[in-house]
C-alpha positions as CSV (number, residue, x, y, z in Angstrom):
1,X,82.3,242.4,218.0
2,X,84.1,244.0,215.0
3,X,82.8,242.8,211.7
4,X,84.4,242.2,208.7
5,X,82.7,241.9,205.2
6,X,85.6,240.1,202.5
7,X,83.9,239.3,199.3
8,X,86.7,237.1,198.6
9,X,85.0,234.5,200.9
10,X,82.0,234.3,198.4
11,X,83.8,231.9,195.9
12,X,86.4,230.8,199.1
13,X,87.5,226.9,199.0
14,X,88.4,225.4,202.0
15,X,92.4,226.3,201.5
16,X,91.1,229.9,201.0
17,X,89.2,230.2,204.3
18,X,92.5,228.5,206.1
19,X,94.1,231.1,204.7
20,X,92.3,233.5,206.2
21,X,92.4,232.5,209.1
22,X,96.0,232.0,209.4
23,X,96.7,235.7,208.4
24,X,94.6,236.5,211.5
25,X,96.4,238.9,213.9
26,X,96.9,237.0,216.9
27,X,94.6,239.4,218.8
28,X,92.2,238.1,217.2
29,X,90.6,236.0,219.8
30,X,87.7,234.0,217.8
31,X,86.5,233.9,213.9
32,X,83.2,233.8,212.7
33,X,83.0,232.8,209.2
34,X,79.7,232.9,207.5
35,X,79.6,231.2,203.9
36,X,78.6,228.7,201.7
37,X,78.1,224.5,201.0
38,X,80.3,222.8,200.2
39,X,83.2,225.3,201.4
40,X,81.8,225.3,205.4
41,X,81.9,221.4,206.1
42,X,84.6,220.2,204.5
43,X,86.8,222.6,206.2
44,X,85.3,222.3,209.1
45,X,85.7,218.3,208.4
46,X,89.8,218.8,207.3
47,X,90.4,221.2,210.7
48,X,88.5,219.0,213.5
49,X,91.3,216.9,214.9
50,X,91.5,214.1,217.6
51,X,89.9,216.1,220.2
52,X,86.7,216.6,218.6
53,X,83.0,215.6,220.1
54,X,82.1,212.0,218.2
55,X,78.1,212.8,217.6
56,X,79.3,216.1,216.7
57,X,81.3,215.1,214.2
58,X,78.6,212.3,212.6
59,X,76.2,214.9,212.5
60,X,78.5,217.6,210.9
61,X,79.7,214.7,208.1
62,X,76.5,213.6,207.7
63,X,74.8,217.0,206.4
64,X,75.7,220.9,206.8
65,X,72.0,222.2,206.0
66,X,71.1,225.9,206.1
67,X,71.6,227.5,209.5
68,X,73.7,225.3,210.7
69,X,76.8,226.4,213.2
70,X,79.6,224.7,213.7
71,X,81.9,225.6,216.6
72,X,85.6,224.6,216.8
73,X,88.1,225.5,219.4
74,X,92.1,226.1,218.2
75,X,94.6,226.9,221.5
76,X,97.4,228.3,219.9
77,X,98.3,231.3,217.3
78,X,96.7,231.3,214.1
79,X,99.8,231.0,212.4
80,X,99.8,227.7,213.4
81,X,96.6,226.3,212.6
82,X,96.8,222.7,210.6
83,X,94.7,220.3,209.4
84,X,92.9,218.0,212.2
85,X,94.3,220.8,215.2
86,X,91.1,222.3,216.1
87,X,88.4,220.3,218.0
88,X,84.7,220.3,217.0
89,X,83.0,221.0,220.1
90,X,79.7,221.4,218.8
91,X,77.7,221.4,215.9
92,X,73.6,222.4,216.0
93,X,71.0,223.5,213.7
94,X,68.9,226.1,215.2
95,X,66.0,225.8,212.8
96,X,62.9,223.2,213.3
């Protein structure tokens, strides 16, 4: 997968990483965005909509601790992405 380094991300807030995402070219497929607490959850938190798995979403709220992935699914261009459109299938932390 092509990989992208943008230092801008290091001091990103949530409206920044949006941002990003929504100047994506649409053939982009999927994002992976690696960063920083607070910045990670509470977008995650502002972009998980409706559709979003319940325990997943507890867990996500309750603590985003090093390692941790969350995975949201967006149908639809990234021009388009809003607040509470995306759905929060999963959320794990691979670490012990």
């Amino acid at each position: 997968m092509p990989t992208r380094y943008l230092p801008e991300l290091y001091e990103a807030d949530g409206d920044d990483l949006v941002g990003l995402a929504l100047a994506a070219p649409e053939s982009v497929k999927a994002l992976v965005v690696v960063g920083h607490e607070p910045t990670i959850s509470v977008t995650a938190l502002t972009l998980a909509g409706r559709r979003s798995d319940r325990r997943a979403l507890e867990a996500l709220a309750d603590k985003f601790p090093t390692s941790a992935i969350a995975v949201l699914r967006f149908d639809g261009p990234w021009s388009k992405l809003r607040p509470g459109k995306t759905a929060l299938e999963t959320f794990t932390v691979p670490r012990g």
